[in-house]
LOLUM-649434 format. One record per residue (C-alpha): residue in one letter; x, y, z. Coordinates in steps of 0.02 Angstrom, whole numbers. Each point is the difference from the previous one (the first is absolute). Example, Ala and Ser with C-alpha at 12.3 -4.5 7.8 and 13.67 -1.06 7.14 Angstrom:
<atoms>
<rest A&c1 615&c2 -225&c3 390>;
<rest S&c1 69&c2 172&c3 -33>;
</atoms>
This chain:
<atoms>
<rest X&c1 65&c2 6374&c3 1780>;
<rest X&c1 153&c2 -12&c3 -123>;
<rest X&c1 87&c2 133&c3 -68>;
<rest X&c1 -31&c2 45&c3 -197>;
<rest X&c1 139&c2 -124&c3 -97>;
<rest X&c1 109&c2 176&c3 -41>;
<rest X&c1 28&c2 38&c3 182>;
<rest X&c1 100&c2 -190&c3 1>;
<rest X&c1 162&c2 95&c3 9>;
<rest X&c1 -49&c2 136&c3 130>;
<rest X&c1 96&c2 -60&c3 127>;
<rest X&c1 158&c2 35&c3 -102>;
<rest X&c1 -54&c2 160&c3 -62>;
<rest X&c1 -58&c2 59&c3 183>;
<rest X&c1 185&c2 -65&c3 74>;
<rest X&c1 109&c2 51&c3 -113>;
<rest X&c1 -79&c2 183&c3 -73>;
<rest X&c1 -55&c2 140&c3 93>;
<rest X&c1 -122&c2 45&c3 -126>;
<rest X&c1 -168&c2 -85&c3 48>;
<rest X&c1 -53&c2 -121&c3 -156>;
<rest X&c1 -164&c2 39&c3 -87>;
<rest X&c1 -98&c2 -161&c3 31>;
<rest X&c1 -106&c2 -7&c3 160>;
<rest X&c1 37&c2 -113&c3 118>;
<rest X&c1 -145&c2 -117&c3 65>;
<rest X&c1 -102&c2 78&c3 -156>;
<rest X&c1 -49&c2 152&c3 124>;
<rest X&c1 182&c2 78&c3 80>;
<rest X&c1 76&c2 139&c3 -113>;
<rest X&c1 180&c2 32&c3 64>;
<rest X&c1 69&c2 157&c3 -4>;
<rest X&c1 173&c2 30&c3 91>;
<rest X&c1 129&c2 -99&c3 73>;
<rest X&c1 -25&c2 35&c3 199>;
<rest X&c1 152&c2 -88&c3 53>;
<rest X&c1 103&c2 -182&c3 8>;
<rest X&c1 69&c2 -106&c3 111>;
<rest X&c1 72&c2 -183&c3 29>;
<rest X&c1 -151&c2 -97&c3 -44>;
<rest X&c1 -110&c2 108&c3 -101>;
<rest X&c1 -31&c2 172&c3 -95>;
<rest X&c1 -171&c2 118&c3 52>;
<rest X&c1 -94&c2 103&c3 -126>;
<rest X&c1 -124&c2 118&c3 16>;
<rest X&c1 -153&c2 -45&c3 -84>;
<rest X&c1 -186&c2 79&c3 -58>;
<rest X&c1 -156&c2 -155&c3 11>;
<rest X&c1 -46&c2 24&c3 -197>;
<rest X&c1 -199&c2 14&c3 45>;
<rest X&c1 12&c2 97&c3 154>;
<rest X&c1 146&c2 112&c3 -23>;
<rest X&c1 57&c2 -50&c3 195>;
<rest X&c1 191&c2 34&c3 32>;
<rest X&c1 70&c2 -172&c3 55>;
<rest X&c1 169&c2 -79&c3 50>;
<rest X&c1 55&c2 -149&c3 -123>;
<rest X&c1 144&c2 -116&c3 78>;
<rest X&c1 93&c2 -132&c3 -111>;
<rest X&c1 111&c2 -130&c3 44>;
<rest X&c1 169&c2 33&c3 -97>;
<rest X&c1 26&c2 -131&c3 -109>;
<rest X&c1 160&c2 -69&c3 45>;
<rest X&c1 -114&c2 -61&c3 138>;
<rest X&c1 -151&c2 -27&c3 -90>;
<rest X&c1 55&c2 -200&c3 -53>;
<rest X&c1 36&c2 -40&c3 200>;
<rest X&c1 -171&c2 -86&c3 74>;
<rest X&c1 62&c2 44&c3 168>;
<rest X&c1 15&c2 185&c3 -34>;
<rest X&c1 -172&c2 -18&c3 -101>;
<rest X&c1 -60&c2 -47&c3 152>;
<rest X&c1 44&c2 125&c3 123>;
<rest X&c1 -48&c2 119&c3 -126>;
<rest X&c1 -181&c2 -87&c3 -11>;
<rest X&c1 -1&c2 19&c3 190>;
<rest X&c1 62&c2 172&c3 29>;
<rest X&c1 -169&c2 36&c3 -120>;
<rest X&c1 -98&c2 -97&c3 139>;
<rest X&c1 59&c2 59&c3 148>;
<rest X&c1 4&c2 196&c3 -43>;
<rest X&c1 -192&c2 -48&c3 -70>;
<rest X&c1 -29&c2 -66&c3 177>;
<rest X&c1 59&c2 161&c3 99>;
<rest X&c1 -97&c2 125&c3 34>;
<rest X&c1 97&c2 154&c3 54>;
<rest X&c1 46&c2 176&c3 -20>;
<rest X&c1 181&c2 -66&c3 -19>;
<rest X&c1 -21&c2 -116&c3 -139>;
<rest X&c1 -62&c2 35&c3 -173>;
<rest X&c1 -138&c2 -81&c3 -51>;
<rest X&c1 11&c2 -152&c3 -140>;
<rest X&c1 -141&c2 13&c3 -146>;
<rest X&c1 48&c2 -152&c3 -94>;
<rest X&c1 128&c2 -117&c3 -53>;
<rest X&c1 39&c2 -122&c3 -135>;
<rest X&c1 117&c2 -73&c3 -111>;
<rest X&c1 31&c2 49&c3 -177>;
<rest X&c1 -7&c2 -124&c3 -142>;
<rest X&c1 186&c2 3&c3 26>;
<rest X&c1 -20&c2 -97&c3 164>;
<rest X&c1 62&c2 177&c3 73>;
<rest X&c1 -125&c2 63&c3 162>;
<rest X&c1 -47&c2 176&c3 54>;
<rest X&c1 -76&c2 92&c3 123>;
<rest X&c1 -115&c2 155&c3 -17>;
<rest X&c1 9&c2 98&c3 148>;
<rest X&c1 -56&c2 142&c3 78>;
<rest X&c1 106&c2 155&c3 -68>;
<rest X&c1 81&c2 136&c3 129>;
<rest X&c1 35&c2 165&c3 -72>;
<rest X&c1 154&c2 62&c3 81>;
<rest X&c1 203&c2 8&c3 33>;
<rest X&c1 94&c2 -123&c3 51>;
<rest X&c1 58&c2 -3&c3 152>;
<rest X&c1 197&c2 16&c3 -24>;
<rest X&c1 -44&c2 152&c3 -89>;
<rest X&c1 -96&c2 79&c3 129>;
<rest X&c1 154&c2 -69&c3 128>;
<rest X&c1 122&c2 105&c3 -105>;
<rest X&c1 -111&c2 136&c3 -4>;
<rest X&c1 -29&c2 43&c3 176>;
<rest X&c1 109&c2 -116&c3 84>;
<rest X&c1 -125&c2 -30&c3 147>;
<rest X&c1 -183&c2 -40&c3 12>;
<rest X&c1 -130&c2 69&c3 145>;
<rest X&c1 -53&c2 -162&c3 96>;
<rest X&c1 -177&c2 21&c3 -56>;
<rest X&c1 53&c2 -5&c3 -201>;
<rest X&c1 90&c2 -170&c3 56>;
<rest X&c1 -133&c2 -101&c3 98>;
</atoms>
């Protein structure tokens, strides 16, 4: 499934705004804030349109998004994470690339801090918060 035409720039808007753009993304994802970025790729929290599930949206950045090889492992992350099943791994909904050429991943989404926070916060965590 394609994206609509107007979401052929949303891998632009999505790397270099932090305000989520309006279009959906796979015709179903709503985004709705900028959850972080790193090296490869940007995630967004997102709503499913019909079903009003929170989700996780990752996008390549796309400085990388005309490399084939980083395509790739991008691609494969998306199968490998689908292919895990564990309390330690979020869970991949879908993926897909945009009519941009640009892929994504839907994933599970975790409600919480990150972890650097919490590390600065109280400095050490109980053994049983950590494994």
């Amino acid at each position: 499934m394609q994206p609509p035409a107007a979401a052929s720039n949303l891998r632009f808007a999505v790397v270099t705004e932090e305000t989520p753009p309006t279009e959906l993304v796979a015709d179903k994802y709503q985004l709705t804030r900028l959850l972080g970025r790193g090296g490869m790729g940007s995630v967004w929290e997102g709503v499913h349109a019909s079903l009003g599930t929170r989700v996780a949206v990752k996008f390549i950045e796309a400085e990388h998004a005309s490399s084939n090889e980083a395509r790739q492992r991008f691609v494969n992350e998306a199968h490998a994470a689908a292919r895990l099943n564990s309390k330690h791994v979020v869970q991949v909904y879908d993926h897909g690339v945009g009519s941009d050429g640009c892929p994504y991943i839907v994933m599970e989404f975790l409600d919480g801090e990150p972890l650097d926070a919490r590390l600065d916060r109280e400095r050490v965590l109980p053994p049983e918060q950590v494994i």
